[in-house]
N, C-alpha and C positions, 0 to 999 in steps of 0.2 A: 620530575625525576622519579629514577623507577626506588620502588621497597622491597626489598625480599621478604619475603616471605617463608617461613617454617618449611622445610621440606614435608618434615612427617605426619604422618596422619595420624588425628587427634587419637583414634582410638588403638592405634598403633604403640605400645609402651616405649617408652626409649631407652638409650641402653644404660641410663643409670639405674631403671628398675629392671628390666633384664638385657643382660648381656649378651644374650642369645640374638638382641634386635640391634646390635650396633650397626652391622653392615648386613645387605642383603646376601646369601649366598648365593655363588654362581650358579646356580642351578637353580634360582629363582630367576635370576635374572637370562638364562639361557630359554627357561620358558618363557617367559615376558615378549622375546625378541624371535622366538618361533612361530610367531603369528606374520604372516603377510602383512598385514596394513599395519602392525606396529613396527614391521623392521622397517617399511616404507618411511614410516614416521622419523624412525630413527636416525634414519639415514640423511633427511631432508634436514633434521636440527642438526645432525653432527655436522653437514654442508654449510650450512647459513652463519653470516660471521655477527649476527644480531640473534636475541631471541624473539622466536616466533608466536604470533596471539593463533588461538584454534583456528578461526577462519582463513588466517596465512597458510597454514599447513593446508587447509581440508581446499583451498583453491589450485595448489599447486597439486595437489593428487587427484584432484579433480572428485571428491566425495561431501557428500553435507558434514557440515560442523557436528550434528549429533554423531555422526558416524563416527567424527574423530574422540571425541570427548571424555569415551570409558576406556577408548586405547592411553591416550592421555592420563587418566585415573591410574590405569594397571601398573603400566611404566613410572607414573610418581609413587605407588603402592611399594614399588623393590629398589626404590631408591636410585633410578635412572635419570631422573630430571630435576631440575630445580626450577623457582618458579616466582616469577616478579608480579606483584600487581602493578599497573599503567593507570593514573587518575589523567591525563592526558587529553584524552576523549572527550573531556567537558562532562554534561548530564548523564546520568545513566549510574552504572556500576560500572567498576573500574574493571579492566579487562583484564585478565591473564598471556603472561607471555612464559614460553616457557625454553629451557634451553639445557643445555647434557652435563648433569652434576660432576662435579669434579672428582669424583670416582667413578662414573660412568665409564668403560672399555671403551678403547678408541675402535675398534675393529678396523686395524689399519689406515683408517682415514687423518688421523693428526697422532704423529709419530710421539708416544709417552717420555718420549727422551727430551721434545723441547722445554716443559716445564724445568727438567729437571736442569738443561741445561743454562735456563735462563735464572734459576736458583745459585746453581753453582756463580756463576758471572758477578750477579750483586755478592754471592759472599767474596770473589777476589776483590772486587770494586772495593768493597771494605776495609781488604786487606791491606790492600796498594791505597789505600789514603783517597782516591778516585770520592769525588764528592758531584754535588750541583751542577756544575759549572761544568767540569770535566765533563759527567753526561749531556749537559746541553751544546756542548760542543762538537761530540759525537751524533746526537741528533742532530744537529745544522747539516753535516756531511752527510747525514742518511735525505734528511728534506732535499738536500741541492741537487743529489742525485736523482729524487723521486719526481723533481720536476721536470724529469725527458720526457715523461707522461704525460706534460699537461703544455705543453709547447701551443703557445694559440690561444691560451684557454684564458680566459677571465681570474684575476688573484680570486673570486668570493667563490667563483665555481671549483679551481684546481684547490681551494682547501677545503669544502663541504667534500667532494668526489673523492681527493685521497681519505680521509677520514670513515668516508663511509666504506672503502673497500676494506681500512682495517679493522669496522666493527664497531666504531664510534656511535655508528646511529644519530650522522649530526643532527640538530635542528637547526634553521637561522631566519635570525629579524633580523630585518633590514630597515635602518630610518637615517636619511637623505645617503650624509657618506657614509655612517656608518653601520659595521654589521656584527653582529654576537651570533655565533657558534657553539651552542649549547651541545656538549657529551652527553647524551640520553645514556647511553650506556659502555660501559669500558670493557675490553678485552682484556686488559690487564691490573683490574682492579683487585686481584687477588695479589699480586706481586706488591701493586701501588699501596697498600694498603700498611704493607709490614717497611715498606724501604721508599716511602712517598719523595724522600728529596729527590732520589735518584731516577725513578723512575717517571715519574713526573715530569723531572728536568726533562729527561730523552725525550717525551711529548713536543713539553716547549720547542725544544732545539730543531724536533723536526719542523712543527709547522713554523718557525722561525726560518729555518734553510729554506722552505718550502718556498714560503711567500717573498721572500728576498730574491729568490731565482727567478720564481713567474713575473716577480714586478706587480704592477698597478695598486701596490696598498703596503701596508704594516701594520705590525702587532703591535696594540698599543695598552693590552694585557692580557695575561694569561693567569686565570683562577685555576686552581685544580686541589688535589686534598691535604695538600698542606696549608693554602690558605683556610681551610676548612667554608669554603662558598661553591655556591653551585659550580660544577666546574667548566668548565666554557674559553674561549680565547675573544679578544675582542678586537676589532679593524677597524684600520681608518682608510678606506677607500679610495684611490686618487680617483680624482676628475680625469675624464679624457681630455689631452690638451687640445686649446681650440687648433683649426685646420686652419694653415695662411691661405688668403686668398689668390687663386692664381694673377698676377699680373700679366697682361700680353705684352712682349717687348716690339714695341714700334721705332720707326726709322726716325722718327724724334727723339725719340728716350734713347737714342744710343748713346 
């Protein structure tokens, strides 16, 4: 699992010793993003619904990792990125992934009103009494719907594939039937964080709708951060049922 990691830079005061460094000013951060290869950058993490390690980035734009590294620096320097170490990779030193701080400007790419309105919502849920259940019920209905996408497709494949397009970052073992779905990383773990029944639930409920729709398995638990454990879903895989053997019908067997 990923760690965050500090934003700021050690030699950087923070704003309990000056107040002048709580937030970047835009006109720091307007220079930062007037460079070519940093708006590039910019624009490829504001895209990506995971965050991204150096060599992600500097592949898709097609330059070396050192290339990308001081633009990386600059942009975490004015408070544009935030920034996970990965122990993941086994040997080595853990890698850096990096992804757009939640004061980062959307520059029109993801509309500043969904936060807001996804805030407003858990506070009516609150209001209206709306708990658990209720949202995992609401997710089922989002899952059953989500599986027109996966018409065909294998239960372990149509829940890694949904997951990953919403930023899950799945991971999965697989041992004989069954399969664990590790969240490497949550999209909504800033929401999950303050209102984890509910938001959590909606999780469940969808890969719950999900996999009840495609068929071939079930959820035979779901961790996430109210149980306070890695958070993950776990499956029980059906077997493919055996194929009857064709019988040929002959003028005897009538």
């Amino acid at each position: 699992m990923s760690e965050r990691v500090p934003d700021a830079d050690p030699q950087v005061p923070d704003a309990a010793s000056d107040p002048s460094h709580a937030r970047p000013t835009r006109l720091a951060i307007l220079k930062a993003l007037g460079d070519n290869t940093r708006y590039a950058v910019y624009l490829e993490l504001a895209r990506s619904a995971v965050p991204l390690t150096t060599a992600d980035i500097a592949e898709t734009l097609e330059l070396h990792p050192n290339t990308v590294r001081p633009h990386l620096e600059r942009m975490r320097d004015v408070g544009l990125l935030a920034i996970e170490t990965d122990a993941r990779g086994g040997v080595g030193r853990p890698q850096h992934r990096y992804s757009l701080s939640p004061d980062a400007p959307s520059l029109g790419l993801e509309p500043p009103s969904f936060p807001l309105l996804a805030r407003m919502l858990l506070r009516l849920a609150a209001a209206t009494g709306a708990g658990a259940e209720e949202a995992a019920d609401a997710g089922r209905d989002q899952g059953r719907a989500d599986a027109a996408d996966w018409l065909g497709a294998d239960c372990l494949d149509a829940v890694a594939g949904e997951l990953l397009e919403l930023g899950f970052d799945p991971a999965v073992v697989v041992e004989d039937d069954q399969a664990t779905v590790a969240f490497t990383h949550c999209p909504f773990r800033e929401l999950a964080e303050t209102h984890p029944d509910v938001v959590c639930s909606l999780h469940r409920g969808m890969v719950e709708g999900l996999v009840g729709e495609v068929g071939g398995g079930r959820v035979t638990a779901f961790n996430s951060l109210v149980h306070r454990t890695p958070c993950q879903v776990e499956l029980l895989i059906d077997p493919m049922p055996p194929t009857d053997p064709v019988v040929p019908v002959t003028a005897a067997g009538r």
